[in-house]
MIVO-663764 format. One line per field, with one value per residue: residue number from 1; x, y, z negated of N, C-alpha, C, CB in turn. Coordinates in steps of 0.02 Angstrom, whole numbers, plus 32768, in hexadecimal, padded with zeros to 4 digits. Glycine has a CB too. Layout:
k: NUM_... $
n.xx: X_... $
n.yy: Y_... $
n.zz: Z_... $
ca.xx: X_... $
ca.yy: Y_... $
ca.zz: Z_... $
c.xx: X_... $
c.yy: Y_... $
c.zz: Z_... $
cb.xx: X_... $
cb.yy: Y_... $
cb.zz: Z_... $
// end
This chain:
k: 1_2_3_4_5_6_7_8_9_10_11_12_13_14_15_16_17_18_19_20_21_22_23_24_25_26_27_28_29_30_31_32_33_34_35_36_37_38_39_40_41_42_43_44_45_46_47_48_49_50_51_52_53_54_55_56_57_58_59_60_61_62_63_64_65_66_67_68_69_70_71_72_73_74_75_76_77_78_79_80_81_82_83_84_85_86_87_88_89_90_91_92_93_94_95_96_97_98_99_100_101_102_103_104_105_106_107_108_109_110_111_112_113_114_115_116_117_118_119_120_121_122_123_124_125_126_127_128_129_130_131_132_133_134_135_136_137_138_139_140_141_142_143_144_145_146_147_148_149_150_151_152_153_154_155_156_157_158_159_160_161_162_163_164_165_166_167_168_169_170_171_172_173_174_175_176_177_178_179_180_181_182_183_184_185_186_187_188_189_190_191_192_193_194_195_196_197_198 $
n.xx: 717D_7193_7148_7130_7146_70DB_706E_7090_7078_6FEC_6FB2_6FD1_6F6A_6F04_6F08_6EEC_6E8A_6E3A_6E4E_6E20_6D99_6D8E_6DA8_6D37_6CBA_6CB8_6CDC_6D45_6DE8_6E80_6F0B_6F8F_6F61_6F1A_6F82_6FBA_6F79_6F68_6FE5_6FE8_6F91_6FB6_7036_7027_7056_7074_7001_7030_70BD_70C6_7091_7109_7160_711E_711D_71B8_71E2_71B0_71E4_7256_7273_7243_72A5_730E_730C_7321_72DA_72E7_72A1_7268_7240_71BF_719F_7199_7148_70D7_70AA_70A3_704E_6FD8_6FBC_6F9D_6F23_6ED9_6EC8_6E83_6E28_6DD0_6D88_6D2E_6CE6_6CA9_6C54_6BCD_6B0D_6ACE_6AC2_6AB4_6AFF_6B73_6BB5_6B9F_6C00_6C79_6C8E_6C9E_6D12_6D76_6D90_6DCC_6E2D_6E89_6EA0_6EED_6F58_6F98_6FB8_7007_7088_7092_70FA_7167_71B2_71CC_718C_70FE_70F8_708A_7087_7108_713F_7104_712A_71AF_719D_7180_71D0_71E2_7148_70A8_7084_6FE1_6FD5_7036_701A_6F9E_6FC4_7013_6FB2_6F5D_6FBF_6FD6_6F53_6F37_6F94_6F8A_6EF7_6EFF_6F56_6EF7_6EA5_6E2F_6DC8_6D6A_6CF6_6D21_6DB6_6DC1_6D93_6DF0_6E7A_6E51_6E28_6E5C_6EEE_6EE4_6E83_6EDA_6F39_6EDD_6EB1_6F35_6F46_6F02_6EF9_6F6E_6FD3_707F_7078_70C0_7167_720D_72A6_72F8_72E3_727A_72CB_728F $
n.yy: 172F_1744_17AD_1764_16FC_16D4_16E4_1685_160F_1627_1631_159A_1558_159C_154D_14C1_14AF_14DF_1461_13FB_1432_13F6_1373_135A_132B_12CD_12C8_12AE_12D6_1333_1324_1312_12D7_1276_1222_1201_11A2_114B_1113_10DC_107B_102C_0FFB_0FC9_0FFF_1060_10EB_116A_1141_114F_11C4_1208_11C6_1212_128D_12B2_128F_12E0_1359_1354_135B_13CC_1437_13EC_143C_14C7_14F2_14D3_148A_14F0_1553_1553_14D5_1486_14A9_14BE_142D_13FB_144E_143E_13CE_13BD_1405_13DF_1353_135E_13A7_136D_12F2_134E_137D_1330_12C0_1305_12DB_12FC_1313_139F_13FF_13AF_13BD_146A_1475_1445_14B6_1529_1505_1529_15A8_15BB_1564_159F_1616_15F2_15C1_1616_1684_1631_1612_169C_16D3_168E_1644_15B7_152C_14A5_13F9_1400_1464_148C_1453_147E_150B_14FE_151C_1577_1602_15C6_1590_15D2_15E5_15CD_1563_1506_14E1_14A1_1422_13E4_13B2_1378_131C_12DA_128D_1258_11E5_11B3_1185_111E_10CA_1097_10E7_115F_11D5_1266_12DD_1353_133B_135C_13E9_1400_140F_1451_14CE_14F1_1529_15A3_15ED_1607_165C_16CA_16E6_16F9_178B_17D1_17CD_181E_17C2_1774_16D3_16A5_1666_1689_16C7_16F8_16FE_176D_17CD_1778 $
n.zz: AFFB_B0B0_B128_B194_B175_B117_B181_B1EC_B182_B174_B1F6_B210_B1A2_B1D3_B26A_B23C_B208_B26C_B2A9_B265_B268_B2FC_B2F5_B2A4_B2E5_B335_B3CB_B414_B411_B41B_B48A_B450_B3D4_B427_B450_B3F6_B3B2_B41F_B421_B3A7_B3A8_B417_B3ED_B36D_B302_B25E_B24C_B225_B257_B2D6_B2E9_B2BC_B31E_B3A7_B38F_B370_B3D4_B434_B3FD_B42A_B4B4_B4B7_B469_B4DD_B524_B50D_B49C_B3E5_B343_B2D8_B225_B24C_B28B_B220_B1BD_B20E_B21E_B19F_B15F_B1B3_B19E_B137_B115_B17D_B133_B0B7_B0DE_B128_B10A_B0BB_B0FD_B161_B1D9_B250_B26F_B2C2_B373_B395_B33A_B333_B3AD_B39C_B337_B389_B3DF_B38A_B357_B3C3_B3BC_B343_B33C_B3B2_B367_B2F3_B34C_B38C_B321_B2D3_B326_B362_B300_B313_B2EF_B30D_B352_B351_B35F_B3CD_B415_B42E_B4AE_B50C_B4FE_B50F_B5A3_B5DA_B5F6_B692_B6A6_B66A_B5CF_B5BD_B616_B609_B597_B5B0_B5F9_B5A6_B552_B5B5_B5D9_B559_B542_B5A7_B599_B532_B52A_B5AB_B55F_B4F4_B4A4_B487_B4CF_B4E4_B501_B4A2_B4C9_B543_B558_B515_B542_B5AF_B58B_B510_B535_B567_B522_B49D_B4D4_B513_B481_B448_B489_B461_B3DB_B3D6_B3CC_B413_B44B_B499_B4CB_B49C_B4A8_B43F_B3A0_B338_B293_B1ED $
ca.xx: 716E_718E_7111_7111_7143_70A0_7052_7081_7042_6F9B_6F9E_6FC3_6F34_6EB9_6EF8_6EEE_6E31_6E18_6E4C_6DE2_6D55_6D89_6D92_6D06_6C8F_6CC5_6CA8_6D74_6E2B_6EAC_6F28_6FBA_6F37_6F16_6FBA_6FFA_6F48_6F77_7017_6FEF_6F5D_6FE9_706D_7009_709D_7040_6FF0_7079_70E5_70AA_7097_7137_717B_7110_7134_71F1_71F2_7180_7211_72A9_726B_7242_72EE_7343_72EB_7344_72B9_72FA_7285_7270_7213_717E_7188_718D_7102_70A8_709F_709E_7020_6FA2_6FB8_6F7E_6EEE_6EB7_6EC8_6E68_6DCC_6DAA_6D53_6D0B_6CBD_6C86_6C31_6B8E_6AF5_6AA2_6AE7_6ADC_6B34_6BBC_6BBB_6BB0_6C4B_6CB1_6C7F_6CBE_6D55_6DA9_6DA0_6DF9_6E74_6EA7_6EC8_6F28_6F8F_6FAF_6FD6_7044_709B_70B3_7113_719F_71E9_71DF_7150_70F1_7100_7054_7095_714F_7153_70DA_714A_71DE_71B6_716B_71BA_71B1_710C_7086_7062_6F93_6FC8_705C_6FF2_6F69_6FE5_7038_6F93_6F4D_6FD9_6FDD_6F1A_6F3E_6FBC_6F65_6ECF_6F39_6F73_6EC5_6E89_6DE7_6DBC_6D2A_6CE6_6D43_6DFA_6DC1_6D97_6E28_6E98_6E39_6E1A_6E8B_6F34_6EB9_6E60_6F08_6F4E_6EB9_6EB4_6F73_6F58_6EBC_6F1E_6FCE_701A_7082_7087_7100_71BB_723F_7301_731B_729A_7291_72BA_7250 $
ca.yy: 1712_178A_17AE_1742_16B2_16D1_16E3_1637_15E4_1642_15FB_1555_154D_15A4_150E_1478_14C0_14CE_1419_13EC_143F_13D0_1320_1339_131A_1295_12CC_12BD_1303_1365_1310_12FC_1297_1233_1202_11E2_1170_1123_10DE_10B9_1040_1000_0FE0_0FB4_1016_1095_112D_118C_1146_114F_120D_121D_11E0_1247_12E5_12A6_1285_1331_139C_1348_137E_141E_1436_13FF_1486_14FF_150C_14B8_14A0_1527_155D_155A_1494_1468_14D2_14A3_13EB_13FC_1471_1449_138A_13B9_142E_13A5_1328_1387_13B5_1341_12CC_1368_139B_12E4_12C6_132B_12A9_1322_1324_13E5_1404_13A1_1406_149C_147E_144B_14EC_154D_14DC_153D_15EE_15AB_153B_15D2_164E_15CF_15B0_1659_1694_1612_160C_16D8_16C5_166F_160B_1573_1506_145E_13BE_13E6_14B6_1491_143D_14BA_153E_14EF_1509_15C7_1608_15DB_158F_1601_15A9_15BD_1535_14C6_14B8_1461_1407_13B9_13A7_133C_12CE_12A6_1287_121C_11A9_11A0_116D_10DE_10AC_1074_111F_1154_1211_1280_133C_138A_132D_137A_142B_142D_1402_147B_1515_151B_1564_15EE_1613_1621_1686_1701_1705_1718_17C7_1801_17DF_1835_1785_1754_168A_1675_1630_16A2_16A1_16FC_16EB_17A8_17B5_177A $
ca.zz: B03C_B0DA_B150_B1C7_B169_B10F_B1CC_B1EA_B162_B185_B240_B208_B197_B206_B28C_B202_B1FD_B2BC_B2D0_B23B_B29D_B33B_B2FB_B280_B319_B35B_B402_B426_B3EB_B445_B4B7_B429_B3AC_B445_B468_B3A5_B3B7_B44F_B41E_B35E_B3B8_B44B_B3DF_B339_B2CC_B23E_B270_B224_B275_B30F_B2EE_B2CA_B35F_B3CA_B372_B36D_B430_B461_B3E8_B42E_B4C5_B4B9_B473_B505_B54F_B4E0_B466_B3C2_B328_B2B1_B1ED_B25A_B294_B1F2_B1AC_B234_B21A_B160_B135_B1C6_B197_B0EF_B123_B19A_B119_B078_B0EE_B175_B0EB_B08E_B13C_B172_B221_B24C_B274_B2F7_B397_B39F_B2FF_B343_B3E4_B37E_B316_B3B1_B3F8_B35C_B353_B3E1_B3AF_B2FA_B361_B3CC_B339_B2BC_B35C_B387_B2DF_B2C8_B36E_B360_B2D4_B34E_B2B5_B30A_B35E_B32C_B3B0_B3FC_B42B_B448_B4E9_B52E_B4F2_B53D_B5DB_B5C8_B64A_B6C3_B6A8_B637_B582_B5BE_B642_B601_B574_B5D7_B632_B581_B546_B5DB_B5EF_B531_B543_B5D4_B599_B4F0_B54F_B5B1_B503_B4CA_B47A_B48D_B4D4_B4EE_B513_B493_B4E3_B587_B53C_B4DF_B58C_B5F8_B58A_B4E7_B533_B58F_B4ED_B47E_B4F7_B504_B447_B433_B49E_B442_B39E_B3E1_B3C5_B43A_B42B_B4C5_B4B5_B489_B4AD_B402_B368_B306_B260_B1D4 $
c.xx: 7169_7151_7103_711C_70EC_706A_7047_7072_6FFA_6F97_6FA3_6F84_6F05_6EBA_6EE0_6E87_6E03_6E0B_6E32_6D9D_6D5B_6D8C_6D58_6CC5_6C9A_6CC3_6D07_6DB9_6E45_6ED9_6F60_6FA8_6F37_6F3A_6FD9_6FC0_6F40_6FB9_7012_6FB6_6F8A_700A_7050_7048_705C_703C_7013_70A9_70FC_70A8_70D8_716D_7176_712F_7187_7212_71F8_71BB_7246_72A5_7269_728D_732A_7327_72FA_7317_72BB_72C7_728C_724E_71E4_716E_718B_714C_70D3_708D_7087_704A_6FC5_6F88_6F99_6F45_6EC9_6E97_6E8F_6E2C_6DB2_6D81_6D26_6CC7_6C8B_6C74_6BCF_6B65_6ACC_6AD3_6B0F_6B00_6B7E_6BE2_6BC7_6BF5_6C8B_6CAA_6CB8_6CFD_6D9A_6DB7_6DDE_6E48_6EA3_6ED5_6EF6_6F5D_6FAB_6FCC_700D_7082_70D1_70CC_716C_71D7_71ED_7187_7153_70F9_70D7_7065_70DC_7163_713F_710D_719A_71EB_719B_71A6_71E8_7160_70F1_707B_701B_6FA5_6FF6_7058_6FC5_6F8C_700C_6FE1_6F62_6F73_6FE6_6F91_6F20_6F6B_6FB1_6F29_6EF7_6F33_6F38_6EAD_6E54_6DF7_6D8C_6D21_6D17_6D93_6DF4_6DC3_6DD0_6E6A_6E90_6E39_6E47_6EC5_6F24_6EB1_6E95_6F23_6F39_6EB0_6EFA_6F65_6F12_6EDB_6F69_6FE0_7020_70A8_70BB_715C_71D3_726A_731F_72D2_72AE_729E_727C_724A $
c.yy: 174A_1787_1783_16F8_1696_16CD_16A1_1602_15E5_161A_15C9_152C_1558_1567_14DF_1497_14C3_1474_13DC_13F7_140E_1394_1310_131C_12E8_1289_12CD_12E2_1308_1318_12EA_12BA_127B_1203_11E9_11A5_1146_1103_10C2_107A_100E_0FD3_0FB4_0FD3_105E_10D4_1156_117C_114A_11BE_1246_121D_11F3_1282_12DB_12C3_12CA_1369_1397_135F_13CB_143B_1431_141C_14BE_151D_14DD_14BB_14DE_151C_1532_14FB_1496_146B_14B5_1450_13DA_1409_1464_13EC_1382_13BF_13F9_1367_1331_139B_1394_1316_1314_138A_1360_12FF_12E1_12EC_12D6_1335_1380_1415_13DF_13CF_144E_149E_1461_14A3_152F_153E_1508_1578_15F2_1595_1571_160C_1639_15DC_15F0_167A_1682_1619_1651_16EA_16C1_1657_15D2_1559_14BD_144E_13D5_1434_14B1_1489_147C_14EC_153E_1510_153A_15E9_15D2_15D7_15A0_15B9_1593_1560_14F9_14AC_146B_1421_13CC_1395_1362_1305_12A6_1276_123D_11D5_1184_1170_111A_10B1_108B_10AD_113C_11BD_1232_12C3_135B_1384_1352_13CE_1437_1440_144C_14CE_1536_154B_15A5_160A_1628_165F_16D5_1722_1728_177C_17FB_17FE_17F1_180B_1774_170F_1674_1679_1688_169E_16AF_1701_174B_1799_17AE_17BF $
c.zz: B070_B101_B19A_B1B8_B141_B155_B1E0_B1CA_B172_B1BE_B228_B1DF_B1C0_B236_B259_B212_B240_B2D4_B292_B25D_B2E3_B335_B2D3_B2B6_B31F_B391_B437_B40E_B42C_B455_B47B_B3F7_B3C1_B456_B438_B398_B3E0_B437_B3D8_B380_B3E8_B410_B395_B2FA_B2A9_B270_B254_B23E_B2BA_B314_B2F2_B2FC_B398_B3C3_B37D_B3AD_B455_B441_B40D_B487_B4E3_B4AD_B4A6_B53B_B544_B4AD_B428_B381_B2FC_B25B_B20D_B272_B258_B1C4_B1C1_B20C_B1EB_B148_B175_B1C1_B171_B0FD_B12A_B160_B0D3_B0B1_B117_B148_B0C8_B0D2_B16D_B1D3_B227_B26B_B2BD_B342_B3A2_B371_B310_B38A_B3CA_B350_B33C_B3D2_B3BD_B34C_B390_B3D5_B37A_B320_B37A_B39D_B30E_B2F4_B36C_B358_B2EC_B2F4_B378_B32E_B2EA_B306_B2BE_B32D_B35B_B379_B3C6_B430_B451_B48C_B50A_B547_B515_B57C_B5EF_B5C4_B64D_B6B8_B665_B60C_B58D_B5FE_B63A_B5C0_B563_B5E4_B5DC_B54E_B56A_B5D0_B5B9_B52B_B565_B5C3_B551_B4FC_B577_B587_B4D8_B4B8_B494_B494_B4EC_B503_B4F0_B49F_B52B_B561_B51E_B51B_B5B8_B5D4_B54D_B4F7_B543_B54A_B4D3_B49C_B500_B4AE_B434_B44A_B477_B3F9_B399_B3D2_B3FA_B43D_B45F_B4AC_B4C2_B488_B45F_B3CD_B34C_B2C0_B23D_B1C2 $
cb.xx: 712D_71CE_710D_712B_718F_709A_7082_709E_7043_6F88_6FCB_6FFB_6F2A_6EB6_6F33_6F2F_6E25_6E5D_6EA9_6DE5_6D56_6DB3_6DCD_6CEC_6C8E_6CB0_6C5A_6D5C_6E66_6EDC_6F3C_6FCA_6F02_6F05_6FE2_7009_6F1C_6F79_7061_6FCD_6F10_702E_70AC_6FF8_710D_705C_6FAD_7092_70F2_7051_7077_7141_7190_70DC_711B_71F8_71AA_7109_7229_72CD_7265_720E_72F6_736D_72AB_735F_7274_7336_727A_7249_71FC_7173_71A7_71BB_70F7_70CD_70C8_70D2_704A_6FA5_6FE5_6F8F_6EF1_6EF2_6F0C_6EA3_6DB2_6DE9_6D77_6D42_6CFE_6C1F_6C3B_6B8B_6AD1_6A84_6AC1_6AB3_6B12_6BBD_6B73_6B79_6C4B_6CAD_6C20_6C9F_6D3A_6DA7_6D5D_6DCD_6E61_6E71_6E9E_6F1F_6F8F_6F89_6FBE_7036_704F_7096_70EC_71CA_71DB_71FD_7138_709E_70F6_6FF1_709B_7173_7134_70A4_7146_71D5_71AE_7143_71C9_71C0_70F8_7037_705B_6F51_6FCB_70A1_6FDC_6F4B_7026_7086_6F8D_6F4F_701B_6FF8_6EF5_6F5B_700A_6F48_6EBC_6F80_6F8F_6EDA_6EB4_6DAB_6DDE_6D09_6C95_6D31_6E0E_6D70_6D68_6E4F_6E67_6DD2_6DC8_6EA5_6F72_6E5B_6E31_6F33_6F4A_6E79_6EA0_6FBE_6F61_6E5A_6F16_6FFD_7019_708D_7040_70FE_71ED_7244_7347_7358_72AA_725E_72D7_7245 $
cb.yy: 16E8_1798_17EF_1757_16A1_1708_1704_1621_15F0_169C_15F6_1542_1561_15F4_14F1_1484_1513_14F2_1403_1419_149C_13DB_12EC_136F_1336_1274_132A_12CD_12DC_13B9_134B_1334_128C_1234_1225_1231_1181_1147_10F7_10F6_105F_1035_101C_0F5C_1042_10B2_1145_1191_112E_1113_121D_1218_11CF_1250_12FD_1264_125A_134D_13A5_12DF_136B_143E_1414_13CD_1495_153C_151B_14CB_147B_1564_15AA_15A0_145D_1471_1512_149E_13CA_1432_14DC_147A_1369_13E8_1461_1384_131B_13D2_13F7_1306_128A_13A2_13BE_12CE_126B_137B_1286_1374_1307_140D_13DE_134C_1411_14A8_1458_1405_14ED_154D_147A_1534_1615_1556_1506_15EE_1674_156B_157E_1678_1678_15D5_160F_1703_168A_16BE_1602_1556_1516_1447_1367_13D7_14F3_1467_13F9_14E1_1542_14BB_14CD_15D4_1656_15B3_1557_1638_15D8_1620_1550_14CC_14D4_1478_1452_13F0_13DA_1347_12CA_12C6_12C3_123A_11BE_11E4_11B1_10EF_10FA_1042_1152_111B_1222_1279_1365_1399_12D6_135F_1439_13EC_13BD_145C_1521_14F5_1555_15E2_15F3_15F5_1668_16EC_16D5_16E6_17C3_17D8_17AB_186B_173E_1778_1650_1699_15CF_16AA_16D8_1745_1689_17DD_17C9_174A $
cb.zz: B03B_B10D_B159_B20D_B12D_B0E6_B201_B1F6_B122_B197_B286_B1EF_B16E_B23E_B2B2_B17F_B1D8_B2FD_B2F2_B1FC_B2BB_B366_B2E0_B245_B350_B350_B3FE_B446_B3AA_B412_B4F1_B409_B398_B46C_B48C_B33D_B3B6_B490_B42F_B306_B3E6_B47E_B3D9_B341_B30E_B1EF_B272_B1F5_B261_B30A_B2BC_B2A9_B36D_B3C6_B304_B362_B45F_B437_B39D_B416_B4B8_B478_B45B_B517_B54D_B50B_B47A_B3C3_B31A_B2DE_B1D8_B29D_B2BC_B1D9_B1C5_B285_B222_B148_B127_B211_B190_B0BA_B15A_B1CE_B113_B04C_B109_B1B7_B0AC_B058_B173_B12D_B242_B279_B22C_B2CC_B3C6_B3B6_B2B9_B352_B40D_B35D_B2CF_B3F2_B3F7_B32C_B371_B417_B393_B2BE_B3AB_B3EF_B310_B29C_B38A_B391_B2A3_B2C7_B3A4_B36F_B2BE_B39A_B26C_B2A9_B39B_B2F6_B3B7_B3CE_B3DF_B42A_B501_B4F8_B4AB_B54A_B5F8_B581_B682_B6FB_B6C2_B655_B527_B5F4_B681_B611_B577_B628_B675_B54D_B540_B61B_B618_B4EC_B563_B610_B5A6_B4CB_B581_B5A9_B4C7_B491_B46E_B437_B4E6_B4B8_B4F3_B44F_B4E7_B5C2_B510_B48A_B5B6_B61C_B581_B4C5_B569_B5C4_B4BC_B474_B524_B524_B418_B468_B4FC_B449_B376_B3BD_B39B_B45C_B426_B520_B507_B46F_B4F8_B402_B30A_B301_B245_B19C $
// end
């Protein structure tokens, strides 16, 4: 395994474990959750399948933006689907408000470094990174983050889906945080015309 394909597994776990830390609260999910939870409640079609044609929509997208998937969507989706899936019951919901406050709090530092990792890798990004990345440049990843983040929030919301503090926090301060972590861990998570080798 080369080194950065190992890199992006690592980010994709460390995310799968951030966004374990952000729905175990209950205090709210990120913009993408809200929107694969807004239309699986509209339309009444499974929540897989509903995920998949978010994620479908948000790649095809990005793509005709000239950013096409890669390793790294797949990874992504895969391995942080699992993560998610294998600890969100082993981690349950905290009964104390400030235990749930406290593990949204900790939820963004994790979030930031899986995605960074992963991201600086440049093998490819998941539906909730791609759009973002799309459109990096012109506009910075800390802000067309936000910006893909809100409006899936918002139309998830719409859609029946239910959102809270940690859908606003994640809106207002994740693409900042990644961003600052990417440069404190020399990754740099923005778009690329050519990928290096592995």
């Amino acid at each position: 395994m080369g080194r950065r394909t190992l890199q992006l597994v690592t980010g994709c776990v460390v995310l799968g474990l951030g966004v374990t830390l952000l729905l175990a609260p209950a205090l709210g999910s990120d913009g993408f959750s809200t929107l694969v939870n807004g239309v699986h409640l509209a339309t009444g079609m499974p929540f897989f399948a509903a995920n998949m044609l978010v994620s479908g929509s948000l790649l095809g997208l990005a793509w005709l933006r000239g950013l096409p998937p890669g390793l790294g969507t797949l990874v992504q989706v895969v391995v942080v689907g699992s993560v998610v899936t294998l600890c969100l019951p082993l981690v349950g919901e905290p009964a104390a408000l400030w235990a749930r406050t406290l593990m949204l709090l900790v939820a963004f530092p994790v979030l930031a470094v899986g995605i960074a990792l992963y991201l600086g890798t440049h093998l490819g990004a998941g539906p909730a990174e791609a759009p973002a990345l799309a459109w990096d440049p012109p506009v910075p990843f800390a802000v067309s983050y936000s910006v893909v983040q809100g409006g899936g929030a918002l139309v998830g919301w719409q859609l029946g889906a239910a959102i809270g503090p940690g859908t606003v926090a994640v809106i207002v301060l994740l693409g900042p945080v990644v961003t600052l972590v990417g440069r404190l861990l020399r990754m740099d998570p923005g778009r690329r015309s050519t990928a290096p080798s592995a």
